[in-house]
mmJSON file of the N, C-alpha and C atoms, coordinates in Angstrom:
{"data_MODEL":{"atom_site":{
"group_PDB":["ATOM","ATOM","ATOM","ATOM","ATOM","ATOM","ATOM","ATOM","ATOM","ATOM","ATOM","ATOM","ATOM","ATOM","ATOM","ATOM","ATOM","ATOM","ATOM","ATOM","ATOM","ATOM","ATOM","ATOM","ATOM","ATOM","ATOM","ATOM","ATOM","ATOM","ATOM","ATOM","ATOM","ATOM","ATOM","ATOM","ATOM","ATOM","ATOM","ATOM","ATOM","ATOM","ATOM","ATOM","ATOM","ATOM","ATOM","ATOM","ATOM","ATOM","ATOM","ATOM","ATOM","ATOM","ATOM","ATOM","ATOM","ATOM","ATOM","ATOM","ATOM","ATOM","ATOM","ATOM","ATOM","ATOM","ATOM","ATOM","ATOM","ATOM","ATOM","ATOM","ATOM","ATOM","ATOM","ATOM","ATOM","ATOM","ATOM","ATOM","ATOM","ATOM","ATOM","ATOM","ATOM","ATOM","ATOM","ATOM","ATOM","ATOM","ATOM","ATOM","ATOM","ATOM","ATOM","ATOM","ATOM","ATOM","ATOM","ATOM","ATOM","ATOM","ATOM","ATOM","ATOM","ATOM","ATOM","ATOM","ATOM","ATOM","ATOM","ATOM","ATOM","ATOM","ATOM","ATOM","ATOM","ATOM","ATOM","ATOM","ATOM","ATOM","ATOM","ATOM","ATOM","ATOM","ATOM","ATOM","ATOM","ATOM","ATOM","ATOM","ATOM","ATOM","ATOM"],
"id":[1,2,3,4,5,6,7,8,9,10,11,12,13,14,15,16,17,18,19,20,21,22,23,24,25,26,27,28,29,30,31,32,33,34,35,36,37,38,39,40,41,42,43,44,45,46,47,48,49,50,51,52,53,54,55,56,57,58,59,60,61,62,63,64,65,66,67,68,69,70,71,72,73,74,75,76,77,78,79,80,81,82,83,84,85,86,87,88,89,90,91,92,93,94,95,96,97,98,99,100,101,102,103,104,105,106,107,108,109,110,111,112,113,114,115,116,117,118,119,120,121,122,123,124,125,126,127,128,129,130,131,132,133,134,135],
"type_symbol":["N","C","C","N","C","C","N","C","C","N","C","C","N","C","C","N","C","C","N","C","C","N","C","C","N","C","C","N","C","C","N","C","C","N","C","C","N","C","C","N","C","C","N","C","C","N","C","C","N","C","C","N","C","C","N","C","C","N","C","C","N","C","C","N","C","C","N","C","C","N","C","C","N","C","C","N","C","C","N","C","C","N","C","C","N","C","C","N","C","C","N","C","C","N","C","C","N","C","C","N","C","C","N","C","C","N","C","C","N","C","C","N","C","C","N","C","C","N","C","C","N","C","C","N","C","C","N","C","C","N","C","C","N","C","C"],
"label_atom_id":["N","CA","C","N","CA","C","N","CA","C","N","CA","C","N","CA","C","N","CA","C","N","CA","C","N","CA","C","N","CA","C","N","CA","C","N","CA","C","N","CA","C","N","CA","C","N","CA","C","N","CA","C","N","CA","C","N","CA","C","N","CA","C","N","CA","C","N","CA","C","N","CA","C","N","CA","C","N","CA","C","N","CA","C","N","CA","C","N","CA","C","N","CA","C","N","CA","C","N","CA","C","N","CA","C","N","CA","C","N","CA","C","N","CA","C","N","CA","C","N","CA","C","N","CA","C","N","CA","C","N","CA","C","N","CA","C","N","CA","C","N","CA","C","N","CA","C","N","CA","C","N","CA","C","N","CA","C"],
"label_alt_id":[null,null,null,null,null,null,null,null,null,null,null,null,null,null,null,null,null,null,null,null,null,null,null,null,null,null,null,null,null,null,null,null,null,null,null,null,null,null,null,null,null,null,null,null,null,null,null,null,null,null,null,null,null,null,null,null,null,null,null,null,null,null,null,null,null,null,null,null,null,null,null,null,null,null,null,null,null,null,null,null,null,null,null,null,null,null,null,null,null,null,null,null,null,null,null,null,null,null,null,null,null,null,null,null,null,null,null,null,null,null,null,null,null,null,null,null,null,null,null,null,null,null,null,null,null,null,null,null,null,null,null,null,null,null,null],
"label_comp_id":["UNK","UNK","UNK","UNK","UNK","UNK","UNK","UNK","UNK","UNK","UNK","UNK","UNK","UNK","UNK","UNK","UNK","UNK","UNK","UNK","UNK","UNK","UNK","UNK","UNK","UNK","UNK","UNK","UNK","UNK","UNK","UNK","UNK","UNK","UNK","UNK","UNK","UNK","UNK","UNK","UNK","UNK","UNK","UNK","UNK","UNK","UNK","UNK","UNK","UNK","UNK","UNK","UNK","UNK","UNK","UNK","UNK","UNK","UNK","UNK","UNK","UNK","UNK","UNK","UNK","UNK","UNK","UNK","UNK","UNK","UNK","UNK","UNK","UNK","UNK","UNK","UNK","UNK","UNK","UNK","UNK","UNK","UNK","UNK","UNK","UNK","UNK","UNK","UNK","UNK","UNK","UNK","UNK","UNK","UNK","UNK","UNK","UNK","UNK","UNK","UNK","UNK","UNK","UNK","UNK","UNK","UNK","UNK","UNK","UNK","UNK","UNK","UNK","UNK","UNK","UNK","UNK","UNK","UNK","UNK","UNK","UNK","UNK","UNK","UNK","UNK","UNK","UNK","UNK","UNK","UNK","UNK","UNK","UNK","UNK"],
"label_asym_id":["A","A","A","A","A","A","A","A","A","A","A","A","A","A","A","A","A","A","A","A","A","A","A","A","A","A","A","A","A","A","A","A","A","A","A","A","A","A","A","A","A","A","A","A","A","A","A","A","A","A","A","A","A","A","A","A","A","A","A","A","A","A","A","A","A","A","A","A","A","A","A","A","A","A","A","A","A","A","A","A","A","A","A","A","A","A","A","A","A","A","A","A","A","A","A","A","A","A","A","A","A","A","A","A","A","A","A","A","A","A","A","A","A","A","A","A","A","A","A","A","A","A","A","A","A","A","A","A","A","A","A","A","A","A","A"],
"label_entity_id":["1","1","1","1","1","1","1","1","1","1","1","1","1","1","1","1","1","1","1","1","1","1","1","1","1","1","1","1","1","1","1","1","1","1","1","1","1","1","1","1","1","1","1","1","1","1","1","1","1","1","1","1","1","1","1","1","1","1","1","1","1","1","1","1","1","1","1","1","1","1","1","1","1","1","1","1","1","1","1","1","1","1","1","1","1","1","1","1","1","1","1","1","1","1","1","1","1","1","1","1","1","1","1","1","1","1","1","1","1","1","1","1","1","1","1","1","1","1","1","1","1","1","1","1","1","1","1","1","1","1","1","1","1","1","1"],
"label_seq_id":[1,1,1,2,2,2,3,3,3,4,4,4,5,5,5,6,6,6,7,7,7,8,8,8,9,9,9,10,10,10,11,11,11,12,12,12,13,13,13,14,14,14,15,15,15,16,16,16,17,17,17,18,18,18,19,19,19,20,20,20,21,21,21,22,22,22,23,23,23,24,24,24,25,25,25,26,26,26,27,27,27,28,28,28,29,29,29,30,30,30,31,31,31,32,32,32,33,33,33,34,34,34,35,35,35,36,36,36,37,37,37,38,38,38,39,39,39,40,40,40,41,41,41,42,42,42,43,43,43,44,44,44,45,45,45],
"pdbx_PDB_ins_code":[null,null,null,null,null,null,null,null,null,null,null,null,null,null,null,null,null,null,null,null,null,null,null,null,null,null,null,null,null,null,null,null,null,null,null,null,null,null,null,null,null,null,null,null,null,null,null,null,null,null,null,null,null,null,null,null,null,null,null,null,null,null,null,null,null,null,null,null,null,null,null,null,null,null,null,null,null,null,null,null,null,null,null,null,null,null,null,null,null,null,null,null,null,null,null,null,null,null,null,null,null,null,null,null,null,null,null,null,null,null,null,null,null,null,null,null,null,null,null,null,null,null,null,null,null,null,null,null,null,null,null,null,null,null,null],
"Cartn_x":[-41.473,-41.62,-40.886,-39.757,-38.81,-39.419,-40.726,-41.408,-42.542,-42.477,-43.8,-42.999,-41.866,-41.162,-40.625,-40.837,-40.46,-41.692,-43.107,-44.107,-44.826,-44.899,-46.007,-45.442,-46.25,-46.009,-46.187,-46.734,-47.451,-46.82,-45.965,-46.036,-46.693,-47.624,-47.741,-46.8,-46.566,-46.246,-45.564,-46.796,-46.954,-45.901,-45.489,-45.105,-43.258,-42.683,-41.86,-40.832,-41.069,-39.803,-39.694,-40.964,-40.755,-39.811,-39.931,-39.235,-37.746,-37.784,-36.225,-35.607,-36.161,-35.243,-34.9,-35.855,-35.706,-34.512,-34.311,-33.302,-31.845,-31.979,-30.838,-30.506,-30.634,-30.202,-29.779,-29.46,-29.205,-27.728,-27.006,-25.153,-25.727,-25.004,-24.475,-25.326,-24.142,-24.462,-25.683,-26.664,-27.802,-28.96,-28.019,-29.469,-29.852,-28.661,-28.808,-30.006,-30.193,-30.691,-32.098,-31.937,-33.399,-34.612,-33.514,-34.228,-34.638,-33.658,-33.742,-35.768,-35.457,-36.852,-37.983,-37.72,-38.883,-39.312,-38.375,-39.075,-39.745,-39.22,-39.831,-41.289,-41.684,-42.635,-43.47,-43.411,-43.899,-44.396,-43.372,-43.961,-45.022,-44.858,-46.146,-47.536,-48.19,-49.651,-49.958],
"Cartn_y":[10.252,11.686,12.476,11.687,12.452,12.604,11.408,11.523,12.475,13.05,14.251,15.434,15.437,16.379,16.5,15.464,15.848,15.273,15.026,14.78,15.981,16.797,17.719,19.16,19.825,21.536,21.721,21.464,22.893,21.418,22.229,21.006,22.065,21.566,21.787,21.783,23.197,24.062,23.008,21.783,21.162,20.084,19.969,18.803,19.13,20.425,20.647,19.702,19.974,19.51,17.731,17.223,15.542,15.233,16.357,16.269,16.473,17.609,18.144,16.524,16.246,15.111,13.831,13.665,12.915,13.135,14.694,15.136,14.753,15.208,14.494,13.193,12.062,11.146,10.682,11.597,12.427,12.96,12.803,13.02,14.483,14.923,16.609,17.253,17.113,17.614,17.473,17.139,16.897,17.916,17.563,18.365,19.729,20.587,22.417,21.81,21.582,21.839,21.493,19.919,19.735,20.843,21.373,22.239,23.42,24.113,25.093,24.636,23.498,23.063,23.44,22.503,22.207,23.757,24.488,25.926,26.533,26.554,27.255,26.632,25.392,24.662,25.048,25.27,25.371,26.624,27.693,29.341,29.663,28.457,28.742,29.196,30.064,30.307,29.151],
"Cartn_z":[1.905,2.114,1.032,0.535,-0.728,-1.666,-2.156,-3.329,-3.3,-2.234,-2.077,-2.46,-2.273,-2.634,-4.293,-4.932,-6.182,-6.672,-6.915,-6.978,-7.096,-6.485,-5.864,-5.973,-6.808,-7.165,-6.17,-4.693,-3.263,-2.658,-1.458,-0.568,0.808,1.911,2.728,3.527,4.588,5.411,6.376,7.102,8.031,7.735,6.255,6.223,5.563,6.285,5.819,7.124,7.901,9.08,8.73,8.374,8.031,7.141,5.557,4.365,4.749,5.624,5.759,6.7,7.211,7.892,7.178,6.349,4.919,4.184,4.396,3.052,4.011,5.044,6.324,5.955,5.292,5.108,3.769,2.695,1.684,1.619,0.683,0.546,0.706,1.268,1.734,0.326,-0.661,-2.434,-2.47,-2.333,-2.825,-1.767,-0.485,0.363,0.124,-0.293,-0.507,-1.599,-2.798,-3.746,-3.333,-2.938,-2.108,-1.359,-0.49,0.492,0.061,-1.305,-1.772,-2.925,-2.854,-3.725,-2.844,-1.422,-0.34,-0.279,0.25,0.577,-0.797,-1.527,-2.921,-3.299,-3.222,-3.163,-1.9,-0.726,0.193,0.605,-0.277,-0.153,-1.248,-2.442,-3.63,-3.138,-3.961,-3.158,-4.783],
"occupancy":[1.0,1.0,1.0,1.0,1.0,1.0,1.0,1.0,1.0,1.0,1.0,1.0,1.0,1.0,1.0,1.0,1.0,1.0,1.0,1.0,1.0,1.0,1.0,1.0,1.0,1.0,1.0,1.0,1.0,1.0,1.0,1.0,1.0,1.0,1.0,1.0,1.0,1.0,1.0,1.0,1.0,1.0,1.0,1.0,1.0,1.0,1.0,1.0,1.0,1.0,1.0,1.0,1.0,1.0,1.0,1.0,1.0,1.0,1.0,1.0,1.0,1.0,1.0,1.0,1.0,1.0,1.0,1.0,1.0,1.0,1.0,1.0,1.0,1.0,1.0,1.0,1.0,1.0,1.0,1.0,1.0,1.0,1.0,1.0,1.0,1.0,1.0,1.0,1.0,1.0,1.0,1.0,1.0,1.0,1.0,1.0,1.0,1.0,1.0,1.0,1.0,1.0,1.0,1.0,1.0,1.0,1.0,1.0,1.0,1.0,1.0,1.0,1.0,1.0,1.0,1.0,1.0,1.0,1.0,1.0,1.0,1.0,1.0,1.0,1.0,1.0,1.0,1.0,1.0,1.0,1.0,1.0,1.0,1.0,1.0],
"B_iso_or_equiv":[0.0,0.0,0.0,0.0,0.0,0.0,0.0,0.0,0.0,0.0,0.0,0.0,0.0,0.0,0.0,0.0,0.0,0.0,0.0,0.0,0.0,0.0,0.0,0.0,0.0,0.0,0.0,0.0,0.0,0.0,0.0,0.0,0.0,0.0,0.0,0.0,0.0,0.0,0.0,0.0,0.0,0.0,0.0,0.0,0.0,0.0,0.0,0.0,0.0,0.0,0.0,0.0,0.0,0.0,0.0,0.0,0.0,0.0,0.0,0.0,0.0,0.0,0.0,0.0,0.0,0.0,0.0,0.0,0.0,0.0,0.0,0.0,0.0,0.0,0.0,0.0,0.0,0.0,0.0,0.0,0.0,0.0,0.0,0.0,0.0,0.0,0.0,0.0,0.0,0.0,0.0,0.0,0.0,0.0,0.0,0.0,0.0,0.0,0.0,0.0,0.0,0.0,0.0,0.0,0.0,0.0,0.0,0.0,0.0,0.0,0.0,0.0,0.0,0.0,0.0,0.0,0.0,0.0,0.0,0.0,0.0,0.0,0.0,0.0,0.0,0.0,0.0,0.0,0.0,0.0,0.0,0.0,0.0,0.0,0.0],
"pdbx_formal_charge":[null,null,null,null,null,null,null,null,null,null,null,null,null,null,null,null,null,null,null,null,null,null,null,null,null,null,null,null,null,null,null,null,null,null,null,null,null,null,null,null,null,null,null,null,null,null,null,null,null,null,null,null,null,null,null,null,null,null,null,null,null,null,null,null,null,null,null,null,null,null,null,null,null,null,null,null,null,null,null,null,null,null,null,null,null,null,null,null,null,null,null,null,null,null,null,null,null,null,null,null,null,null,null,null,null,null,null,null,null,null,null,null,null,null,null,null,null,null,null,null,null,null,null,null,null,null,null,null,null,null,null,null,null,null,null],
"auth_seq_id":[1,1,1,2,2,2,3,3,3,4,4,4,5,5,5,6,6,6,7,7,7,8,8,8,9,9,9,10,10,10,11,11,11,12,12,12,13,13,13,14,14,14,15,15,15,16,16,16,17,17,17,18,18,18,19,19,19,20,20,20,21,21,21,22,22,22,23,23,23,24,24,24,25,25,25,26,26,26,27,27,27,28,28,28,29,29,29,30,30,30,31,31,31,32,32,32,33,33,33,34,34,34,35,35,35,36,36,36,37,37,37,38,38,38,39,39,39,40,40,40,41,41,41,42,42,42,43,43,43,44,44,44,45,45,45],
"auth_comp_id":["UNK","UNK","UNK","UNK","UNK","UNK","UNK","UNK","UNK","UNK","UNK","UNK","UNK","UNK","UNK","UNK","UNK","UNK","UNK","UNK","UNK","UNK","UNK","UNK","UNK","UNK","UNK","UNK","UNK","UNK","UNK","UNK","UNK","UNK","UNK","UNK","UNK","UNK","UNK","UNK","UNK","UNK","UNK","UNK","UNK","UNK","UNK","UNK","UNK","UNK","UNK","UNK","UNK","UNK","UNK","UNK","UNK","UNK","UNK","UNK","UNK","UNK","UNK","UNK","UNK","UNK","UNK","UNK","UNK","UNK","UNK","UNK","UNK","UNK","UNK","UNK","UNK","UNK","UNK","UNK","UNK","UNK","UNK","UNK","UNK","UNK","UNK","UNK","UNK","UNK","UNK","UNK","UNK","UNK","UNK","UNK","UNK","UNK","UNK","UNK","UNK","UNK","UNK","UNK","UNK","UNK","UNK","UNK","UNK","UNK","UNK","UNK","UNK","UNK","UNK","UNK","UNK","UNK","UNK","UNK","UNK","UNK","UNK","UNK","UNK","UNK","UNK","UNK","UNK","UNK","UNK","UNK","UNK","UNK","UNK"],
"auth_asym_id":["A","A","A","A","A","A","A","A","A","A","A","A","A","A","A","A","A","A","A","A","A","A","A","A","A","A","A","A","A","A","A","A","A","A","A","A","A","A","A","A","A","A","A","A","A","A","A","A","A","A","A","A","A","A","A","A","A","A","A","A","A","A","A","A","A","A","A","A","A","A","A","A","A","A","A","A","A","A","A","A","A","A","A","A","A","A","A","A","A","A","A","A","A","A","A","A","A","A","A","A","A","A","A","A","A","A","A","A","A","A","A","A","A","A","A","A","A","A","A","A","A","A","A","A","A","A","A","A","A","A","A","A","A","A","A"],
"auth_atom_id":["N","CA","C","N","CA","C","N","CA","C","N","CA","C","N","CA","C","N","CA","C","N","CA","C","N","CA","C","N","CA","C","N","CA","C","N","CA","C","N","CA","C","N","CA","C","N","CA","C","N","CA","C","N","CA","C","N","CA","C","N","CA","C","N","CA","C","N","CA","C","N","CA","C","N","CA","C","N","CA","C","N","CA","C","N","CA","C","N","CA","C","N","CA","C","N","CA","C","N","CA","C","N","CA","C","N","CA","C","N","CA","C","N","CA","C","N","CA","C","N","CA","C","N","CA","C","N","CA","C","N","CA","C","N","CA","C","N","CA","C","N","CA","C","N","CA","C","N","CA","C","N","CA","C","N","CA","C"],
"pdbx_PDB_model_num":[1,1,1,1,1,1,1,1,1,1,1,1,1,1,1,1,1,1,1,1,1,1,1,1,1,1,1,1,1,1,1,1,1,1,1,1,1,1,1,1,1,1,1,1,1,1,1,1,1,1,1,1,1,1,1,1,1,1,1,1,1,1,1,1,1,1,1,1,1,1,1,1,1,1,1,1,1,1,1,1,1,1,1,1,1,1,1,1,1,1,1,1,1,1,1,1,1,1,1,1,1,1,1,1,1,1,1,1,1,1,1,1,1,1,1,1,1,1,1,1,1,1,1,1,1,1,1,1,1,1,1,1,1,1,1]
}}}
């Protein structure tokens, strides 16, 4: 699910709560930046 996240310019809407729990198993340091990605990716039109 992490590689959809750095893979993929648009991530679907549907598939944000899977990614975020992904990023949950992820050192602290790393998750802000992650999530700050997922949403930015996920608000793209």
């Amino acid at each position: 699910m992490l590689s959809k996240l750095a893979s993929s310019d648009k991530i679907d809407p549907s598939d944000i709560v899977d990614i975020d729990l992904a990023i949950n198993s992820i050192p602290e340091n790393l998750q802000e930046a992650m999530r700050k990605t997922l949403h930015e990716k996920a608000s793209r039109e």
